[in-house]
C-alpha positions, -999 to 999 in steps of 0.1 A, spaced: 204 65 -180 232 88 -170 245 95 -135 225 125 -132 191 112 -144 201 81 -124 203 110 -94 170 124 -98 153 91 -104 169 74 -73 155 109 -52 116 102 -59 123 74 -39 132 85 -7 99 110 -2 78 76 -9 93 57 22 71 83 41 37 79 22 30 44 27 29 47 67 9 73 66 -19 52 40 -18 27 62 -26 43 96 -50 63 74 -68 30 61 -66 12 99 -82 43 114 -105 44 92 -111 9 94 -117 10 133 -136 40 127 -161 21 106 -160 -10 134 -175 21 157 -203 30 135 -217 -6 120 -213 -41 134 -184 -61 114 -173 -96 121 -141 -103 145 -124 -116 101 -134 -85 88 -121 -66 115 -90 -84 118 -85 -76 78 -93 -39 76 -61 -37 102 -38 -60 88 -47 -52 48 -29 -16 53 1 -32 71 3 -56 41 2 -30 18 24 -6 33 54 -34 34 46 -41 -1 53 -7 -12 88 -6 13 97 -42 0 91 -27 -36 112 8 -31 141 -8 -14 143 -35 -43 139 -10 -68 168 13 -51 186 -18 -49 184 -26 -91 195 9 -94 230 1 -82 230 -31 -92 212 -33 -127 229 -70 -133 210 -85 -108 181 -74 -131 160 -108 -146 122 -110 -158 121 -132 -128 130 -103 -104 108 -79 -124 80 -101 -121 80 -113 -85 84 -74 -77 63 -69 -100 34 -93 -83 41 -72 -48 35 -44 -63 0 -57 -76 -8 -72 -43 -1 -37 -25 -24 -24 -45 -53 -49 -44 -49 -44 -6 -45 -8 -4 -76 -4 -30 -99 -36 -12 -94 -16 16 -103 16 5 -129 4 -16 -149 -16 13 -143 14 36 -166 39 12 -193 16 7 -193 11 43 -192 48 51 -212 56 23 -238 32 42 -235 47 73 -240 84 59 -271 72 40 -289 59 69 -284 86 86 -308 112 64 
């Protein structure tokens, strides 16, 4: 990669610090949302608020890294890759459980209402 398409690259990065703050007050408010409408255990609770916060810092732990190998791409190893690689799949396993639980709950809620 060349310093210019090193440049562009390294810019998607900076619009997607902003994204994953507003998923996860999206997915919380939602999730209290849902706490209004339909009884849910003090556990379930207590995971529909701290899954998005999880998530969110994954995706901030994984941006910042990957800024990071962009300036320093001989600190790259397979064992870097794949420990970023394993926050990144945990971010999305919470960002998507989340999200996932949240429609069939509202979906739930919207059919027992007809």
């Amino acid at each position: 990669m060349d310093a210019e398409a090193t440049s562009r690259f390294r810019s998607h990065y900076y619009p997607d610090f902003v994204h994953p703050a507003i998923y996860a007050m999206a997915l919380r408010s939602a999730g209290t949302r849902l706490g209004e409408r339909v009884p849910l255990s003090p556990s379930t609770r207590r995971a529909l608020a701290v899954a998005p916060v999880l998530s969110a810092a994954g995706d901030y732990v994984e941006n910042v890294v990957g800024l990071h190998f962009l300036d320093h791409r001989d600190s790259i190893t397979d064992s870097r890759v794949r420990a970023v690689s394993t926050v990144s799949i945990g971010k999305w396993v919470l960002a998507l459980g989340t999200l996932g639980y949240l429609s069939q709950g509202f979906v739930r809620v919207w059919v027992s209402r007809k």
